[in-house]
C-alpha positions in Angstrom: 0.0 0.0 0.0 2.5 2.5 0.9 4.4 2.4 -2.3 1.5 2.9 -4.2 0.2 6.0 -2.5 4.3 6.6 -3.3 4.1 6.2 -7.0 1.1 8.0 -6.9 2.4 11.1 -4.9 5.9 10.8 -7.2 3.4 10.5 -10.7 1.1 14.4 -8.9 4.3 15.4 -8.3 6.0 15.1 -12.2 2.5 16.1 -13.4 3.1 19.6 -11.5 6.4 20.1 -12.2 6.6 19.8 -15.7 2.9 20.9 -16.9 3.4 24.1 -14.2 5.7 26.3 -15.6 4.0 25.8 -18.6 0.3 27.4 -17.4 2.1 30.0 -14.8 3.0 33.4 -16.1 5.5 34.2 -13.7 8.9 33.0 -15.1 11.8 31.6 -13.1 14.3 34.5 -12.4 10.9 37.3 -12.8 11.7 39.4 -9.5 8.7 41.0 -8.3 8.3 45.0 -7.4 5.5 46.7 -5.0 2.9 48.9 -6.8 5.7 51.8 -7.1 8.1 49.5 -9.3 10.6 50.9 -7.2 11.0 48.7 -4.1 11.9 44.9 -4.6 8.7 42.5 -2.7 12.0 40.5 -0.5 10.9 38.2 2.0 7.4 38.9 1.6 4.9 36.5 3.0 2.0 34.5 1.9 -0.6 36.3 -0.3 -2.9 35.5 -3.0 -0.6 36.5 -5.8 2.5 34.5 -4.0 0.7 31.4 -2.3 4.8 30.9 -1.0 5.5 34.3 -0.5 8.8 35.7 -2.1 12.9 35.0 -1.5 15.3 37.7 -0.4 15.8 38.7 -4.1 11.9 38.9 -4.6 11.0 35.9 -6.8 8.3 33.7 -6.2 8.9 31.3 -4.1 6.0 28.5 -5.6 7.0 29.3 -8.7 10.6 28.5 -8.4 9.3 25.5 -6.7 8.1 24.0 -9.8 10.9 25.0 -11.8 13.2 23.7 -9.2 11.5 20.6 -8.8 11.5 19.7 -12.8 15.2 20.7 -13.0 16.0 18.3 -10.3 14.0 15.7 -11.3 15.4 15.9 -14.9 18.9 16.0 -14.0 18.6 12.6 -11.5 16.9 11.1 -14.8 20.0 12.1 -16.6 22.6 10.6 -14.2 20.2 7.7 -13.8 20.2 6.8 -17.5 24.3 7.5 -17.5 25.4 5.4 -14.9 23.0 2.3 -15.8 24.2 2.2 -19.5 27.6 2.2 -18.1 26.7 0.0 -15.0 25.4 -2.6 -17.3 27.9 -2.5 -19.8 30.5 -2.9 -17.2 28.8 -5.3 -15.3 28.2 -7.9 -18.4 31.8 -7.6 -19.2 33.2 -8.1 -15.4 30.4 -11.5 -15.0 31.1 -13.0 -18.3 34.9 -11.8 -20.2 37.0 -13.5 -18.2 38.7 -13.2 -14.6 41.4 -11.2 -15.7 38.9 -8.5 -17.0 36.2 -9.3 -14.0 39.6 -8.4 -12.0 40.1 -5.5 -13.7 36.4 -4.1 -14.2 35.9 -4.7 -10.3 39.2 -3.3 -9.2 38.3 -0.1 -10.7 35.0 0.2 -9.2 37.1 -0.4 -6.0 38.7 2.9 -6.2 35.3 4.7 -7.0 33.7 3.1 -4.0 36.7 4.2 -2.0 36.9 7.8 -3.0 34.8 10.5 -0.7 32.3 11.0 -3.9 30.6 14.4 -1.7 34.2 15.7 -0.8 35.4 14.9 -5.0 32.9 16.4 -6.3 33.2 19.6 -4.2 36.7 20.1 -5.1 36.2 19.7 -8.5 32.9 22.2 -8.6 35.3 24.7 -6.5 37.8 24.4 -9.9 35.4 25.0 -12.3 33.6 27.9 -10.6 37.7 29.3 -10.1 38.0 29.1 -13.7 34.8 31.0 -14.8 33.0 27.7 -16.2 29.3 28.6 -17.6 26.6 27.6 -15.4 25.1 24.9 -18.2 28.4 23.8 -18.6 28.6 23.2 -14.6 25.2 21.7 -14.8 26.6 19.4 -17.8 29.7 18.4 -15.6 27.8 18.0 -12.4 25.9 15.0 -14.2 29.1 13.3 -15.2 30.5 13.6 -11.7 27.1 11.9 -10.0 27.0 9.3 -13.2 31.0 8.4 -12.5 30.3 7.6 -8.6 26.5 6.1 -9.2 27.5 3.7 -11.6 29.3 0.7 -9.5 26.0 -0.2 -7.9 24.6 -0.8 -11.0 28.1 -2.7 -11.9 28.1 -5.4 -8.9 24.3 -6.1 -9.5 24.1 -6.8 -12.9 28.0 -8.8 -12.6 26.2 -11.1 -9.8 23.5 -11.8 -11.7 25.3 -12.6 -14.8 27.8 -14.7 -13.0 24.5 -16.7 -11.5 22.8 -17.1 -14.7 25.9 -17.5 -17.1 26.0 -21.4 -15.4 22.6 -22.0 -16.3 21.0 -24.8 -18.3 20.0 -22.5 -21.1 23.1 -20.3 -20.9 25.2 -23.5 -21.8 22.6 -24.9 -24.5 22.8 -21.9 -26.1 26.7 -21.8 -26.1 26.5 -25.5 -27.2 23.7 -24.6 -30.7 27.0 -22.1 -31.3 25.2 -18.9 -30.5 27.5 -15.8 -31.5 28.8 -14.7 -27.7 27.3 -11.1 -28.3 23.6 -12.3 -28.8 23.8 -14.7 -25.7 24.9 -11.4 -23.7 22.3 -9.2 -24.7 19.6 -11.7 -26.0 19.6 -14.5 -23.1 21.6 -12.8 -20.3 20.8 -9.1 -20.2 16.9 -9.6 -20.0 17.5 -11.7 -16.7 19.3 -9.3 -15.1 17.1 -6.2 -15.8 14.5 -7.1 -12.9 17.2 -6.6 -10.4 18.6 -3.2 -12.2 14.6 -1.9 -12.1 14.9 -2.2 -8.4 17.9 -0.2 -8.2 16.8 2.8 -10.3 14.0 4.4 -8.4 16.1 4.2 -4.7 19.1 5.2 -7.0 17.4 8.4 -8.6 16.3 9.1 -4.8 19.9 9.2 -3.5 21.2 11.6 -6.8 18.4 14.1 -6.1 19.3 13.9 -2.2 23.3 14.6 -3.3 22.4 17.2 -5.7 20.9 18.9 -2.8 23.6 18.8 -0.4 25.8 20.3 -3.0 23.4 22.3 -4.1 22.6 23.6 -0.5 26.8 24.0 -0.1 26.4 26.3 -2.7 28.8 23.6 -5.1 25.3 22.3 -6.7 23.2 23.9 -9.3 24.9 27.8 -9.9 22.9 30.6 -9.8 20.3 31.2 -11.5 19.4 27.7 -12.1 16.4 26.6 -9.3 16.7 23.6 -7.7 15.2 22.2 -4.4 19.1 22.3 -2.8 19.8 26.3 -3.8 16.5 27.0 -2.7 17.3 25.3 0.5 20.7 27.7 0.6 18.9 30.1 1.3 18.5 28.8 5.1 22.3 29.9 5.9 21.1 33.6 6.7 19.8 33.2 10.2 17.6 36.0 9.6 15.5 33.4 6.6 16.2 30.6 8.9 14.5 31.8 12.3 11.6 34.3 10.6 10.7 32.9 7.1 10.1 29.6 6.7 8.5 30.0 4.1 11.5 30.0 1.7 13.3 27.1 2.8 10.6 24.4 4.8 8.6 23.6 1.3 11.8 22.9 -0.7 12.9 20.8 2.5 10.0 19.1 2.7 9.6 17.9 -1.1 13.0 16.7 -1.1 12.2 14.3 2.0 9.0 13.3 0.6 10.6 12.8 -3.5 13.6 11.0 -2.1 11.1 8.5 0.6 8.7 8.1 -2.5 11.6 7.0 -4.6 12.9 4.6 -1.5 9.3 3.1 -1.7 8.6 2.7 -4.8 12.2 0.5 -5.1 11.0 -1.7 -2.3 7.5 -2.0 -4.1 9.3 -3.4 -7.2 12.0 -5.6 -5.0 9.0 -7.3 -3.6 7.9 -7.9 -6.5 10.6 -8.9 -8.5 11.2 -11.5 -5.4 7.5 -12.6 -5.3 8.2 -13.5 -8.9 11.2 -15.5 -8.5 
């Protein structure tokens, strides 16, 4: 039950984010004035016009809720879709190549795992921003960086499930008939081990959006102007926002808790299933 009501929060939640900006009028960076034009509307609470009030810097804050949400949501897609083609590539090869290139493949996905991904990346986000890199360059780079730590997990799931199904009846009748190596990897083995890499995506895309808002939060994320749950969050490090307008920084807080325990829930929905199955 609870990962439906999940799916079905995550499925309301993709619906508003995307179709959103779409129907609103306000735009992401619009800053808002009072009725002089003169004075910036900062830190202004709850009205009609702003249902979320405004940020220090006058913009609306519901409004770049929606944009922040679909940014974030499209940029975990991206990583997701990154580090699973190379998960699964690298897996097949490591489960059925060889030893010396299992040795290899896994040896390399050693070092990832033992590298401080959160402390990497924020040195290598403090270069580029030294340097003067664009922000949709950063945003560009910030997706590699998340795809070249997120894709071991993939890596050791799909190389234990090949190396379990490779010994299989059908596996070895099929290398018997003198079935070219390349179909029984992708046509026999790589359908068997795709129920165990579903399971892995939704918890996985939960954990990028939740890293994307640390940085994000550090101020090493998303740049300026770009919204995002995290930057929206940053706003929290002036005491001032923290103690008197929560306004700005508890809805941003909140969706990222709920997106990234939807996400969690929806995974163990589908490992249930996928085990019921089995």
């Amino acid at each position: 039950m609870a990962h439906r009501i999940a799916l079905f929060f995550l499925l309301i939640l993709v619906i508003i984010c995307f179709i959103g900006p779409l129907v609103i009028e306000a735009g992401e960076y619009e800053i808002f004035y009072d009725g002089t034009g003169t004075k910036i509307l900062s830190l202004q609470e709850s009205t009609s016009q702003h249902p979320l009030g405004t940020d220090r810097n006058g913009r609306d804050v519901f409004v770049r809720l929606l944009y922040g949400g679909r940014l974030s949501l499209l940029l975990a897609a991206g990583v997701m879709l990154l580090q699973t083609l190379i998960g699964i590539c690298a897996g097949l090869l490591a489960g059925y190549a060889g030893k010396k290139t299992d040795l290899v493949i896994m040896r390399i996905v050693d070092v990832f795992n033992a590298l401080p991904d959160i402390v990497v990346i924020l040195i290598l986000s403090a270069l580029f921003m030294a340097y003067g890199v664009s922000g949709r360059e950063r945003v560009l780079m910030l997706m590699v960086f998340l795809a070249a730590f997120g894709w071991t997990f993939i890596a050791k799931i799909v190389r234990s499930q090949v190396l379990y199904t490779r010994g299989s009846s059908y596996m070895m009748a099929a290398e018997l008939c003198g079935i070219p190596a390349l179909r029984r990897l992708f046509v026999y083995l790589l359908p068997n081990v795709l129920g165990q890499v579903v399971v892995a995506i939704p918890i996985s895309i939960g954990n990028i959006i939740l890293t994307e808002a640390t940085l994000s939060f550090l101020g090493f994320g998303l740049p300026y102007p770009y919204a995002s749950w995290g930057n929206m969050l940053n706003e929290a490090m002036d005491y001032n926002i923290l103690a008197n307008h929560a306004n700005v920084w508890f809805p941003p807080g909140l969706l990222i808790v709920l997106t990234v325990m939807a996400f969690h829930l929806v995974g163990q929905g589908l490992q249930k299933g996928v085990f019921s199955d089995e």
